[in-house]
C-alpha positions in Angstrom: 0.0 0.0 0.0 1.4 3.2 -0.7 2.2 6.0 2.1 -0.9 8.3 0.9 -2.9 5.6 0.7 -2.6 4.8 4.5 -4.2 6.0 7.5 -1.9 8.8 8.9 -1.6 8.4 12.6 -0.3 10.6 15.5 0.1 9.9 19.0 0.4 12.4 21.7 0.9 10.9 25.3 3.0 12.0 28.3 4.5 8.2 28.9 7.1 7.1 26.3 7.4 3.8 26.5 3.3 3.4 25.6 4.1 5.7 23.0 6.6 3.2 21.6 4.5 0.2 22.4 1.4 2.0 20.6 3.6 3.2 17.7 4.7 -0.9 17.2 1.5 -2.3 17.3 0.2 0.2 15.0 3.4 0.0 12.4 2.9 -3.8 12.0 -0.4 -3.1 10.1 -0.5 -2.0 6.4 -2.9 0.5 6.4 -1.6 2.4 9.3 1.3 4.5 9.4 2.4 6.6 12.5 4.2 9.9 10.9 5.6 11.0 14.5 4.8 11.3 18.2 4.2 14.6 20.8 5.1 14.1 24.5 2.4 16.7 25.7 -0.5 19.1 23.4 1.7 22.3 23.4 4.5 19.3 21.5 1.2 18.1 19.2 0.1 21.2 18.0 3.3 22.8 16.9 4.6 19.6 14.7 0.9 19.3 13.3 1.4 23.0 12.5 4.7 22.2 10.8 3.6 19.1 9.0 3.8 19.7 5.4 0.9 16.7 5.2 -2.0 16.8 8.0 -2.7 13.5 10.2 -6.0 11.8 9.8 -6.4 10.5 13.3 -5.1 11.7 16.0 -4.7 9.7 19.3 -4.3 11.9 22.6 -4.0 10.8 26.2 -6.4 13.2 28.4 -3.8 13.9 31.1 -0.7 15.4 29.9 1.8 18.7 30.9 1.5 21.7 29.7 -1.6 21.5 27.4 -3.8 18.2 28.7 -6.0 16.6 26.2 -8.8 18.5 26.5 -7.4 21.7 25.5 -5.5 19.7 22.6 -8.6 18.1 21.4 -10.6 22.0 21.3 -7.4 23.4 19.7 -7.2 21.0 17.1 -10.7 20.4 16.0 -10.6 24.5 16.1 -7.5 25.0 13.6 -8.3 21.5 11.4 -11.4 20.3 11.5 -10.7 17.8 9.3 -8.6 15.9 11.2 -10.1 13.1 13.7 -9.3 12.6 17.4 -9.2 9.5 19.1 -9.1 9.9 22.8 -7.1 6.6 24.7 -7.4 7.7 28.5 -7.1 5.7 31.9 -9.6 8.9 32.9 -12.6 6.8 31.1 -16.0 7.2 32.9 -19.6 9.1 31.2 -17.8 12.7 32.2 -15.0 12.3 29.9 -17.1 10.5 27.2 -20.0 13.7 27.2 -17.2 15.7 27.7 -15.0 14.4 25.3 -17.8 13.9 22.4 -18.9 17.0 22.9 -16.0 18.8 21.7 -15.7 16.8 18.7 -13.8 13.5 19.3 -14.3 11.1 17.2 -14.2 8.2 20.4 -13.1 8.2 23.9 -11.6 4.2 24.6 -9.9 2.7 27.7 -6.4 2.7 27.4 -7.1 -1.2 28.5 -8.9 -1.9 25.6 -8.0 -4.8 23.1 -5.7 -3.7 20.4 -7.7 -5.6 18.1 -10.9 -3.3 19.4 -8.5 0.1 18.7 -7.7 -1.1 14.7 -11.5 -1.2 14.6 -12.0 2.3 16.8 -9.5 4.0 14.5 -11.1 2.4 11.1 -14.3 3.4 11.8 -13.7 7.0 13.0 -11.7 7.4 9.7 -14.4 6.1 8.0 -17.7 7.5 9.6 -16.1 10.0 12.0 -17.1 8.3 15.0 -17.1 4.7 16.7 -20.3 3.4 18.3 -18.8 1.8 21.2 -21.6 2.4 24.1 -24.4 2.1 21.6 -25.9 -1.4 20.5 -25.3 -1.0 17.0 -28.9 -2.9 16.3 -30.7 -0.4 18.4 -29.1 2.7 16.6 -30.0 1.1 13.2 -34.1 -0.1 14.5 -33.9 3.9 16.1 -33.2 5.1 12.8 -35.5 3.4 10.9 -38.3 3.7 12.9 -39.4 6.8 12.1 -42.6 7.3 14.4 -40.2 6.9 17.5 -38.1 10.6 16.3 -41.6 12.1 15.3 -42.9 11.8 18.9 -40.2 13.1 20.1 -41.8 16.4 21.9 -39.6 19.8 21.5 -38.6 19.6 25.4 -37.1 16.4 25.3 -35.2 17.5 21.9 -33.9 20.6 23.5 -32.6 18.3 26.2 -31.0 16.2 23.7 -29.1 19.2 22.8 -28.1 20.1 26.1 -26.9 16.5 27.4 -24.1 16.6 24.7 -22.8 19.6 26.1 -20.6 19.8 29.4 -23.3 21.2 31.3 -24.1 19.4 34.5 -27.8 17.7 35.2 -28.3 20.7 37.5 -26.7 23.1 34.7 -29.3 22.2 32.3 -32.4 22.3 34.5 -31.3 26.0 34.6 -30.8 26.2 30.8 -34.2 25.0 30.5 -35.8 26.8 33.0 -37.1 23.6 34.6 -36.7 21.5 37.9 -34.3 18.7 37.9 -37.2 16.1 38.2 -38.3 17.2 34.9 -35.1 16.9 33.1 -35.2 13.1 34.4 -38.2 13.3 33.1 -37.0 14.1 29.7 -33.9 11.7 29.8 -36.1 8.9 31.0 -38.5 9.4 28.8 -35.7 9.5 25.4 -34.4 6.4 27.1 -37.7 4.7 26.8 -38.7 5.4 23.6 -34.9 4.9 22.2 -34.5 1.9 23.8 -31.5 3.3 25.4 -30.1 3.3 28.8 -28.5 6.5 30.3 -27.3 10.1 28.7 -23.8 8.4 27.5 -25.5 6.2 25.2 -28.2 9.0 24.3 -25.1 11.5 23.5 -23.7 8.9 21.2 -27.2 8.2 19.8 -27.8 12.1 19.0 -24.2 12.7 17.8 -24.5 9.1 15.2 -27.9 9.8 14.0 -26.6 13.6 13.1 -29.6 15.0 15.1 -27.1 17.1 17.2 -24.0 18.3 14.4 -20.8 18.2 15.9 -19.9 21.7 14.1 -22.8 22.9 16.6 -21.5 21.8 19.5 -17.8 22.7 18.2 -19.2 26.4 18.4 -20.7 26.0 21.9 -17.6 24.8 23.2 -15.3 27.6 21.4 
């Protein structure tokens, strides 16, 4: 395969030797090829700025010096859009996943996870942008297709769809929506049900798949 055919990788991650390991695993595969590695966001930014040839993916550990991957992840999707983030974290709970999503990310994985489950992360969000991981992929599809489940879907519990893939807090968003915390568990509970989902990490992931919240929307929110 040649070079610009491949999947241009970078890796940004404060602990060298899973750098290394990462950058070996990945190298081994033909459709994969690392083009160089950043110790910390500050180190990420200013080589992607220098590249002569953008990454397609990049991979970013959350906790790092200097700029931590938060900020990388808002700076990047900010100055190239185009280019995907992958997020490998030990910091993986719903926070960083809304969080996370929310500003963009194409996935948000367990640095634990199999490294056969991280060819298929890194395929699919080059592919489709992001990669259903919390989601039942049968329930997004029967969502989808069933169209009488979106149309009763009132305006409240849309404008709450909105709001839970932002940052905001449960409490933060009863304020946005001038309501009382009950009835914004009202409005999750009530998604859940007629998604067949389970909590606001799958309904984030559901919203973000389906396009019914555009990530260049939230992108603005968060700038």
């Amino acid at each position: 395969m040649k070079p610009e055919d491949k999947i241009h990788i970078v890796i940004a991650d404060d602990h060298a030797l899973f750098r290394k390991g990462l950058i070996f695993e990945l190298s081994s595969y033909e459709d994969f090829i690392v083009d160089f590695e950043a110790d910390d966001g500050v180190d990420l930014i200013e080589k992607i700025r220098d590249a002569p040839r953008k990454p397609d993916i990049c991979i970013l550990d959350l906790s790092m010096p200097r700029m931590n991957g938060y900020d990388a992840l808002v700076s990047i999707k900010k100055q190239w859009p185009q280019i995907r983030v992958v997020i490998l974290s030990t910091s993986y709970n719903e926070y960083t996943i809304i969080k996370t999503l929310s500003c963009s990310a194409g996935a948000c994985l367990p640095k634990e996870i199999s490294g056969d489950e991280l060819l298929t992360a890194l395929r699919q969000v080059y592919r489709d942008n992001i990669y259903n991981r919390e989601i039942d992929k049968k329930i997004l599809t029967n969502a989808l297709l069933e169209k009488n489940k979106m149309a009763k879907i009132t305006a409240n519990e849309l404008s709450y769809l909105n709001y839970a893939c932002s940052e905001l807090t449960h409490r933060e968003i009863a304020y946005k929506m001038c309501v009382t915390n009950r009835s914004v568990d009202g409005y999750r509970d009530s998604l859940c049900n007629k998604l067949g989902l389970k909590n606001r990490v799958e309904l984030v992931i559901f919203a973000l798949s389906s396009g019914i919240v555009a990530f260049k929307t939230l992108s603005d929110k968060v700038l």
